[in-house]
C-alpha positions in Angstrom: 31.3 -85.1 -53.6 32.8 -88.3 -53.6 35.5 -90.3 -54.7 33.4 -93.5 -57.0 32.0 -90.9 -58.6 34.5 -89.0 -59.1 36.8 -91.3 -60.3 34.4 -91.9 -63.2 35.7 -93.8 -66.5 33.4 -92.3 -68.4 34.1 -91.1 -71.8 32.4 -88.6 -74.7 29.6 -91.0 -76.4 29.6 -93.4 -73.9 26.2 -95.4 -73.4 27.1 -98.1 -71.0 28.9 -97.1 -67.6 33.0 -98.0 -67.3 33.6 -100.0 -64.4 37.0 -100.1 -62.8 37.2 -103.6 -62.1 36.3 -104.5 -65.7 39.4 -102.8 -66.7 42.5 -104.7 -68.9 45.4 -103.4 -66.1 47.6 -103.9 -69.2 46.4 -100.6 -70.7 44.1 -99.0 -67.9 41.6 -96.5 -69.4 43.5 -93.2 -67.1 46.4 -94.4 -68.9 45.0 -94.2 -72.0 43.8 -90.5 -71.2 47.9 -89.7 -70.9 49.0 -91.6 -74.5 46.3 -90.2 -76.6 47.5 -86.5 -75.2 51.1 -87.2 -75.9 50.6 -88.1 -79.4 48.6 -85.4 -80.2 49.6 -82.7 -82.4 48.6 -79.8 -79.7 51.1 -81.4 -77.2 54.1 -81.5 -79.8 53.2 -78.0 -80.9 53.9 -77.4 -76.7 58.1 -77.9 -78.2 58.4 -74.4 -79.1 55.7 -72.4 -76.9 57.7 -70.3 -74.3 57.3 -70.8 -70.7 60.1 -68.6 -69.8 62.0 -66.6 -72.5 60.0 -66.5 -76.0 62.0 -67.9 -78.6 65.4 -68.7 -76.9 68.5 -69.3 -78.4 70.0 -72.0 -75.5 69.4 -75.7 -75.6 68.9 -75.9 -71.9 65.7 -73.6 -71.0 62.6 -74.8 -70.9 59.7 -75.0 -72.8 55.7 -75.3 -72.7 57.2 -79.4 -73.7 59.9 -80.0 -71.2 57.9 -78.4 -68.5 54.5 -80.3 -68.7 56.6 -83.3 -69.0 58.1 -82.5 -65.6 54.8 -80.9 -64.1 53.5 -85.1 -64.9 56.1 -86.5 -63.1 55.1 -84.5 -60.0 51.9 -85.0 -60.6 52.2 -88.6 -60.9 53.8 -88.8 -57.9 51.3 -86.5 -55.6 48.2 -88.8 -57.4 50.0 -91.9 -56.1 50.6 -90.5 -52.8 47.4 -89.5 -52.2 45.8 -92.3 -53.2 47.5 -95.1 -51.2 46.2 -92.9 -48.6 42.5 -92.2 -49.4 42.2 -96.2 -50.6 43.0 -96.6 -46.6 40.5 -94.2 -45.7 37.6 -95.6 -48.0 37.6 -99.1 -48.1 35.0 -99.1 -51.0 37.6 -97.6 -53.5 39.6 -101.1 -53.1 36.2 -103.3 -53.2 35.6 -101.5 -56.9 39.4 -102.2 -57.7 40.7 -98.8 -57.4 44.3 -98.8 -56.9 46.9 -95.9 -56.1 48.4 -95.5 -59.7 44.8 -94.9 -60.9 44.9 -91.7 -59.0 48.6 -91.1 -59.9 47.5 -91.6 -64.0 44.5 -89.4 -63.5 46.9 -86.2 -62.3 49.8 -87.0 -64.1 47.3 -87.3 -67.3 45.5 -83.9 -66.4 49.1 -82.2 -65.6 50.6 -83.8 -69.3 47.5 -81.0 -70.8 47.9 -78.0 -68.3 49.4 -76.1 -70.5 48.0 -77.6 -74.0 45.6 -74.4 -74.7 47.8 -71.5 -74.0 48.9 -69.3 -76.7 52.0 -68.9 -78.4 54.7 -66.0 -76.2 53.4 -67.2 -73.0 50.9 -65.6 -70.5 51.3 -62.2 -72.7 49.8 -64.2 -76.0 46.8 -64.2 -73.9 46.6 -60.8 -73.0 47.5 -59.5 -76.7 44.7 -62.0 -78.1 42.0 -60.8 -75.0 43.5 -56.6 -76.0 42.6 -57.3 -79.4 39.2 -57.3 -78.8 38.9 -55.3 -75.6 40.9 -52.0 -77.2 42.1 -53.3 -81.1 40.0 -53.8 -83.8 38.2 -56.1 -82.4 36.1 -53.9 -80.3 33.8 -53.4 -83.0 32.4 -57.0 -82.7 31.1 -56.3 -79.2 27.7 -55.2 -80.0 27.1 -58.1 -81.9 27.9 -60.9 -79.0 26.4 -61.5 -75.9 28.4 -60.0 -72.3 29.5 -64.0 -71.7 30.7 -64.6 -75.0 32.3 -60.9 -75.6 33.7 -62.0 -71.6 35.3 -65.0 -73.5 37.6 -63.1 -75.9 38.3 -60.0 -73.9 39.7 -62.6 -70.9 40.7 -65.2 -73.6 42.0 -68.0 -71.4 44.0 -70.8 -72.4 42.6 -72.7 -69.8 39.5 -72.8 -71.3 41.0 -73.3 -74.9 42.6 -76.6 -73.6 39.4 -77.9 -72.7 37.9 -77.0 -76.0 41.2 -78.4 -78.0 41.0 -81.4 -76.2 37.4 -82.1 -76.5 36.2 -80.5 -79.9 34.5 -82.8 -82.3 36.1 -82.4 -86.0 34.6 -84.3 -89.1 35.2 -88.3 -88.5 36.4 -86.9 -85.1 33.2 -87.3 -82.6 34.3 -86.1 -79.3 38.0 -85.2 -79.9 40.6 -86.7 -77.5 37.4 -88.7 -76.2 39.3 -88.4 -72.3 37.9 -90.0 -69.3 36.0 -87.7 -67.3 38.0 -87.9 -64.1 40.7 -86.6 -66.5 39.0 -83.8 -67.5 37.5 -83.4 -63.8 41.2 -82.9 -62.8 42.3 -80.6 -65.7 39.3 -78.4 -65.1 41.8 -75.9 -62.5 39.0 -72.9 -63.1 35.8 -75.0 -63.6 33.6 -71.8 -64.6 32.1 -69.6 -67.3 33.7 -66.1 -67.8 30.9 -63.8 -65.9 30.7 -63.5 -63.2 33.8 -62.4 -63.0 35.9 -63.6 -59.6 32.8 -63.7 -57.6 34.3 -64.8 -54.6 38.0 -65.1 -53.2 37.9 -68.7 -53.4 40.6 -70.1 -55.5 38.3 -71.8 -58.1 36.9 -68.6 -59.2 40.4 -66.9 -60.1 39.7 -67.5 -63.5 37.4 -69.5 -66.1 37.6 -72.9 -67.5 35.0 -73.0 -70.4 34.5 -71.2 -73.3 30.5 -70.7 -74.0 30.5 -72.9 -76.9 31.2 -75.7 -74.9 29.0 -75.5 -71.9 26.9 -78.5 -73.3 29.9 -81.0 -72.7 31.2 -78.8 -69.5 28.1 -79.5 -68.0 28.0 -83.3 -68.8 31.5 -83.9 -67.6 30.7 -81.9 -64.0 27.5 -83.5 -63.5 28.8 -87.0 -64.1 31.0 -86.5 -61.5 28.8 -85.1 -59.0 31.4 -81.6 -58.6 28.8 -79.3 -56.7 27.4 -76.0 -58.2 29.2 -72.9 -56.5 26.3 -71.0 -56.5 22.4 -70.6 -56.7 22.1 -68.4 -60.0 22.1 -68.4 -63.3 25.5 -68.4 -63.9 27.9 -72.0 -64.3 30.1 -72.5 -61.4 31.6 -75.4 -59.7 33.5 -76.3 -56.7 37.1 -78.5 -58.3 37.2 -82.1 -58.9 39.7 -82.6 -55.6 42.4 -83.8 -58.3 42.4 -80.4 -59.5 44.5 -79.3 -56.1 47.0 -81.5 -57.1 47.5 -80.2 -60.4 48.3 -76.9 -59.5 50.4 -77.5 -56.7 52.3 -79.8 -59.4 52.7 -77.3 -61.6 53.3 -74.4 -58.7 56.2 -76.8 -57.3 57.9 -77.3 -61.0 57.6 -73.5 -61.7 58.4 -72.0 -58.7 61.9 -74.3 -58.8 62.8 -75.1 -62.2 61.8 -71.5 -64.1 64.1 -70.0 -60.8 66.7 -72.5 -62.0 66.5 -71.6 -65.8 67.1 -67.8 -64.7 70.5 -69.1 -63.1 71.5 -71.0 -66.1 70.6 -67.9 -67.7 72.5 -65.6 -66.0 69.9 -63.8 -65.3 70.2 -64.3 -61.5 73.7 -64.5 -59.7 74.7 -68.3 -58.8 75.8 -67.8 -55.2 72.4 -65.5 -54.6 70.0 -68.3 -55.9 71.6 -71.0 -53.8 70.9 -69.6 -50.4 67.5 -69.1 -51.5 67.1 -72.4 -52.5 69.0 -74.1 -49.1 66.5 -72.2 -47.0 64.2 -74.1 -49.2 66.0 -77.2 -48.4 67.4 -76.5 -44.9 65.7 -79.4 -43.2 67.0 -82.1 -45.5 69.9 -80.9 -46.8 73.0 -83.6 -46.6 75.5 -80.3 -46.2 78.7 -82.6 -47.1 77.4 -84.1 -50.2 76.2 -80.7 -51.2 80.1 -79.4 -50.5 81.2 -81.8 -52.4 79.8 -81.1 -55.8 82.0 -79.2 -57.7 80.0 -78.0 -60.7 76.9 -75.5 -60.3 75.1 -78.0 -62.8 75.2 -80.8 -60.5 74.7 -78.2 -57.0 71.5 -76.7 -58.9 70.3 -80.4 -59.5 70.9 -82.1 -56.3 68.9 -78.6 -54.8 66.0 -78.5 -57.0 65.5 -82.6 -56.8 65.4 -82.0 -52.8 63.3 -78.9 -53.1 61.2 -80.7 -55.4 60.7 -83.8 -53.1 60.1 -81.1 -49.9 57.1 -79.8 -51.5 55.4 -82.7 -53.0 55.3 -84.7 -49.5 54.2 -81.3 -47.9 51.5 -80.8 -50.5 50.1 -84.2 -49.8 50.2 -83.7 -46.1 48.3 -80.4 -46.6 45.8 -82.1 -49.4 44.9 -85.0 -46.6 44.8 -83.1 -44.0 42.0 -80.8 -45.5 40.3 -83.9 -47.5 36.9 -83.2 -46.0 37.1 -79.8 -46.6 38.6 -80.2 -50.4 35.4 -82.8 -50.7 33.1 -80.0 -49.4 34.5 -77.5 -51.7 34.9 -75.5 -48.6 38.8 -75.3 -48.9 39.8 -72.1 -50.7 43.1 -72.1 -51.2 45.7 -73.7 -53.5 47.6 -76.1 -51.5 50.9 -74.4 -51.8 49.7 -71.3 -50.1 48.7 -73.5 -46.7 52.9 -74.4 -47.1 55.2 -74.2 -44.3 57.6 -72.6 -46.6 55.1 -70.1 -48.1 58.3 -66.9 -47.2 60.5 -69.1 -49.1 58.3 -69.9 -51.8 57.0 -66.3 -52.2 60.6 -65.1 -52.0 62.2 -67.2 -55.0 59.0 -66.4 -57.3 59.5 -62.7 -56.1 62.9 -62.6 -57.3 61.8 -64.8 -60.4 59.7 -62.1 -61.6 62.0 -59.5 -61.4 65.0 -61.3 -62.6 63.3 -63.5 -65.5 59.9 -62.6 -66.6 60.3 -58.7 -66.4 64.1 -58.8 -68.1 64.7 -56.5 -70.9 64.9 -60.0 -73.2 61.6 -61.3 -72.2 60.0 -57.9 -72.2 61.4 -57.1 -76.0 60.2 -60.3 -77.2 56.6 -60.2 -75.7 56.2 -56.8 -77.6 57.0 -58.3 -80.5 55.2 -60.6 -80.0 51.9 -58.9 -79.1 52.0 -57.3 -82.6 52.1 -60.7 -84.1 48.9 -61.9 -82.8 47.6 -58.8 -83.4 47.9 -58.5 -86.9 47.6 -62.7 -87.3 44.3 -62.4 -85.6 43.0 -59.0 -88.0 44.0 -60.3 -91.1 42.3 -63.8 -90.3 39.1 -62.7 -88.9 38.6 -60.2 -91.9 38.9 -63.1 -94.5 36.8 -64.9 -92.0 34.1 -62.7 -92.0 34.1 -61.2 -95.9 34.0 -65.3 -96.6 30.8 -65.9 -94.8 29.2 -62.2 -95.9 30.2 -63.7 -99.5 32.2 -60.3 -100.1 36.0 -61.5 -99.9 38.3 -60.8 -102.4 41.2 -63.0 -103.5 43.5 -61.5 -100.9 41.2 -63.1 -98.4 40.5 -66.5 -100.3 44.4 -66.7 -100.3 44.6 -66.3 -97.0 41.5 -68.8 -95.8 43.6 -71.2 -97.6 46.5 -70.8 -95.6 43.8 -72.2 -92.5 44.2 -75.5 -91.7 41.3 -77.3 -93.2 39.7 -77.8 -89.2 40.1 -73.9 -89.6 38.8 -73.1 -92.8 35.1 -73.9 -91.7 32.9 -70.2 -91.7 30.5 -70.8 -88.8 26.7 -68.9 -89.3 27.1 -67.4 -85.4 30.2 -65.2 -85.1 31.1 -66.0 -81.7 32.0 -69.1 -83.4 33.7 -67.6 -86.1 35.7 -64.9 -83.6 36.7 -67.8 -81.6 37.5 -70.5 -84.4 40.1 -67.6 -85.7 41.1 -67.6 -81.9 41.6 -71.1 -81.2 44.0 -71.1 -84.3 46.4 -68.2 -83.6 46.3 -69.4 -79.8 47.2 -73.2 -81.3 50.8 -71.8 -83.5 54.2 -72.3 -81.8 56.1 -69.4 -81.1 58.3 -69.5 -83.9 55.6 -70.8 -86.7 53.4 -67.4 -85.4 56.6 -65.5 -86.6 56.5 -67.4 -89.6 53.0 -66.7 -90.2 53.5 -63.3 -89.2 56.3 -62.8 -91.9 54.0 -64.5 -95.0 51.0 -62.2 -94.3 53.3 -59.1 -94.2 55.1 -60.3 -97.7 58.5 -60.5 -95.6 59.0 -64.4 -96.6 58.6 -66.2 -99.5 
């Protein structure tokens, strides 16, 4: 691979190529990629979509929102960092008026949408929307789809449901979000189909990245910027877009901190307990008296997670440059945090993360809950869905097509389509609207 391409303007529709030098700096096109994602309506549904307790009742934890918003920043700053560096290393990049924000506004554009596809109740609206079909009543659809596109729903993946939300063409709409391409190079974390499934230990293939009913762009965006094929078959697989690293470790480094520091504020993990873990985080850059001097845990937890922050975003630099050629090569497995220094450390404050926060009796109670909301959302929409287009639904189900938004409401011929459509919309409610939603089909609100 490399960087020119890339770095690649390009957008959906575009017949004439986008050079960088041609660009009004006033309003740069990567820039562009980041405001047409914030004023979307997927990222302000992000406002109420749990990242670490489902619908919490404090002001202070944080949401799908608050943390892409930070996950940018870091971003922003690792793209910058990087590319003052590789501008020094390829001379060409500066000739074609490439500059080290552009690299900055490509992750921190990418990082903005991480998150934009995943499901209402976190990680687990994923699994109750891919046990719906693999186990609920959605098994019976299986014979009728092919083994990529039944793949699709039994794994649904909101990583590929952010590149079909920000991409999918809608009447007057050609294109969607109509992103660059280096944007959506970067974004791509899992740049695959479904099957095979983890076909080698490299870090790319952890997951999937595209839903079949969008291979046709998938393959346009990958092939414009030259990302190589992962393997010799049949099957769609690429090495990342080197931006892609970034990403992730941006998102590793905000999580790994800042969902450890909601569990404090929380009280879900003891104050003087978190500390040490985080100072052994810190312990090389730690200013001890300022720290002693703070007298509030607010401002101790803040002046600890700005240094821990600021540790791992010059080390993850480090490690991206110093495996470049490899990253270029799509020879470099790994996700840049696991090459860390601090890797014990790192391992050791998710460790207790998991046990303290994501796997607390709150957390737990409310992800059940929550997996028989989508369950019953996703039945009693894919029924009308289906009796619609078989031209055998009864008013119940013309009622409730009409509670579809109208980008909703249209009955695709393949059922993939329609199964997924049905998807795309449960997956696309905030937490509390799918409780809403959940309540109106049940006749508990009126």
């Amino acid at each position: 691979m490399n960087w020119e391409q890339l770095l690649s303007l390009k957008r959906f529709g575009d017949t004439q190529p986008r050079l960088r030098n041609q660009q009004d700096e006033t309003r740069l096109g990567f820039e562009v990629d980041f405001d047409r994602i914030i004023f979307s309506s997927a990222f302000r549904s992000l406002q109420d979509k749990t990242q670490v307790v489902p619908l919490s009742q404090t002001d202070f934890v944080h949401t799908r929102l608050t943390h892409s918003l930070e996950v940018s920043v870091v971003g922003r700053s690792l793209g910058r960092i990087v590319g003052k560096q590789l501008l020094e290393k390829y001379t060409i990049l500066k000739e074609k008026g490439y500059q080290s924000n552009d690299f900055g506004a490509i992750v921190a554009a990418a990082s903005i949408m991480h998150d934009i596809g995943n499901p209402p109740f976190g990680h687990s609206g994923e699994k109750a929307i891919g046990e719906y079909f693999r186990t609920g009543k959605g098994k019976q659809y299986q014979e009728k789809l092919s083994p990529k596109q039944w793949q699709d729903l039994i794994d649904f993946e909101g990583n590929a449901n952010g590149f079909k939300l920000v991409n999918e063409t809608r009447d007057g709409i050609e294109g969607g979000l109509r992103l660059s391409y280096a944007t959506l190079g970067a974004f791509l974390k899992y740049p695959k189909e479904s099957l095979p499934k983890k076909a080698s230990q490299h870090i790319a293939e952890k997951k999937y990245g595209v839903f079949q009913s969008d291979l046709s762009l998938f393959k346009d965006v990958v092939e414009t910027l030259g990302m190589h094929p992962f393997r010799n078959s049949s099957a769609l697989g690429y090495v990342r877009h080197p931006l892609a690293y970034l990403v992730e470790a941006a998102d590793d480094i905000c999580y790994t901190i800042i969902d450890f520091e909601d569990g404090i504020n929380l009280g879900l993990i003891e104050e003087e307990f978190a500390l040490e873990y985080l100072i052994k985080l810190v312990k090389n850059t730690i200013n001890t008296s300022k720290y002693h001097s703070l007298t509030t845990r607010e401002d101790r937890l803040s002046y600890l997670r700005a240094l821990a922050i600021n540790t791992l975003i010059q080390e993850a630099a480090a490690i991206f440059m110093k495996n470049e050629t490899a990253i270029l090569q799509g020879t470099f497995e790994y996700g840049l945090l696991d090459k860390s220094t601090y890797e014990a450390q790192i391992n050791d404050i998710i460790k207790i993360s998991v046990e303290k926060i994501y796997q607390s009796k709150e957390v737990i109670e409310k992800e059940v809950a929550g997996y028989q909301v989508i369950n019953d959302l996703l039945d009693v929409f894919i029924n009308a869905s289906n009796n619609t287009f078989n031209s055998t639904a009864s008013n119940y189900d013309k009622l409730i097509i009409k509670m579809l938004p109208k980008q909703f409401q249209k009955q695709a011929t393949n059922i993939y389509d329609r199964l997924l459509n049905i998807c795309n919309y449960v997956a696309s409610l905030s937490d509390r609207y799918a409780v809403i939603q959940h309540k109106k089909i049940k006749g508990l609100s009126f």
